[in-house]
N, C-alpha and C positions, 0 to 999 in steps of 0.2 A: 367860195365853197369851203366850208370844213373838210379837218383833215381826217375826220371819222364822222358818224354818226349813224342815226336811223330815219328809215321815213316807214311813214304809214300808209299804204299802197288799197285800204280797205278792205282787203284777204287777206294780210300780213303785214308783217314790220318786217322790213329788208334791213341789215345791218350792211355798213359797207367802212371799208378804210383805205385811204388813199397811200398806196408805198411810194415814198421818195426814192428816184434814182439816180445814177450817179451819171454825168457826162462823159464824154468819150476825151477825156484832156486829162496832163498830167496837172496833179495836184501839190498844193505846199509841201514843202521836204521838212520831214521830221527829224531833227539832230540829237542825238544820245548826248547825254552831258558827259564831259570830260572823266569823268570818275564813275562810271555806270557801271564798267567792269572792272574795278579797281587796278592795282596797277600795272600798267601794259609795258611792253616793250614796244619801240619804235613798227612803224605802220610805212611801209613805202610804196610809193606811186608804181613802180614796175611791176612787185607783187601783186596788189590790188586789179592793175591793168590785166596781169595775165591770168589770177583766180578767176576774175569777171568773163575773160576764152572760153575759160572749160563751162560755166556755171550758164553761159547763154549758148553751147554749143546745142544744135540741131534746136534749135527753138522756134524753129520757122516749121515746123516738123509736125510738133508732136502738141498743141495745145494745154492748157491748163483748164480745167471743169471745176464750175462753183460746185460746193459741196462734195469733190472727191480729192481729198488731199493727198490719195496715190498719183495725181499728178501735178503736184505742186514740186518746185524744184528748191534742194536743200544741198548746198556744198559745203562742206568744212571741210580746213585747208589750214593750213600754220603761214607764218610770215616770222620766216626764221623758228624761233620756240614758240612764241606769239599764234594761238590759235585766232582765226578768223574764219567766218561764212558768211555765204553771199545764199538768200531765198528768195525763191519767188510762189510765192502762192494770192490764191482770191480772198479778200478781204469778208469776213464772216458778214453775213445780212447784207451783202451788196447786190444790188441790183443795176443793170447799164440803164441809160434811157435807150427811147423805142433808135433805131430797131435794136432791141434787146438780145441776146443770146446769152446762153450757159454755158458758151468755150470761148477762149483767147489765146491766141497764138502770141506767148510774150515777146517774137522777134517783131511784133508788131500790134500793140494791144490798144491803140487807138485807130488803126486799119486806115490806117497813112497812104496813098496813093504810091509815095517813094517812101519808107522810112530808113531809106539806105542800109548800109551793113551792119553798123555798129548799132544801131537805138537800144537794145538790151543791153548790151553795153556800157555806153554812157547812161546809162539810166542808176549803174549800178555803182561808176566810177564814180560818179557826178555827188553819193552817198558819200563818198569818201575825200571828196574835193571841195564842196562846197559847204560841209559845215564844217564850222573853227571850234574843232570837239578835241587837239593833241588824236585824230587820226582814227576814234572809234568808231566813225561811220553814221549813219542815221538810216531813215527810211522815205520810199517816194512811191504815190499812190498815182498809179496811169489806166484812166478806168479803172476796173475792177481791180487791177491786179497791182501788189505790192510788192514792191524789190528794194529786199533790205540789206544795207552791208555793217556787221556789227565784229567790234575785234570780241569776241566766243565764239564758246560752241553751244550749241543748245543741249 
């Protein structure tokens, strides 16, 4: 089947378009290049460890709605002089697959049977551990929702 089209129904021509959605899995991690925020000051694992506390506190709570960015969450935070923020908000034109919803609780946005304590957490750490960026962090998409850790402020 195409991914648009029309048919001819002999009372009308129905148009129809098939929306692509997105699985309930976390996706590739996106890495800031080394110089994206020109030159930074050192980025430490404590810091980042305890920004990512405050920035997934009550997360299990309060959900995140496609299309209402009053509740997308945005932390800025220093590391030392060194500003840094940790967000989470729903990726623009994302849709889940079935069963679908328009809210995600990012303490748990793949709706994990256990996703134990930390999963926001390490979702955010993991931004700043795994890509070999000198510490500026990248971004990782889990389902709809994105949690990005970048040394600015927006």
């Amino acid at each position: 089947m195409e991914q648009s089209g029309a048919i001819d129904v002999g009372c009308g021509i129905f148009n129809y378009a098939i929306t692509a959605t997105t699985p309930r899995e976390v996706q590739e991690r996106n890495c800031y290049t080394a110089d994206q925020f020109g030159q930074h000051d050192d980025i430490y694992e404590h810091n980042v460890r305890f920004i990512s506390g405050f920035t997934c506190a009550g997360t299990a709570l309060k959900p995140i709605r496609r299309g209402d960015p009053s509740t997308y969450i945005s932390y800025p935070a220093y590391n030392g002089k060194q500003p840094v923020q940790m967000n989470i908000y729903w990726k623009d034109g994302c849709i889940l697959d079935y069963p679908s919803t328009d809210e995600i609780y990012p303490a748990n946005p793949l709706e994990l049977d256990d996703p134990g304590s930390t999963f926001c957490q390490d979702l955010l750490i993991n931004n700043w551990e795994k890509c070999d960026n000198t510490g500026v962090g990248g971004n990782v998409q889990a389902g709809c929702l994105v949690y990005d850790f970048k040394a600015a402020h927006d």
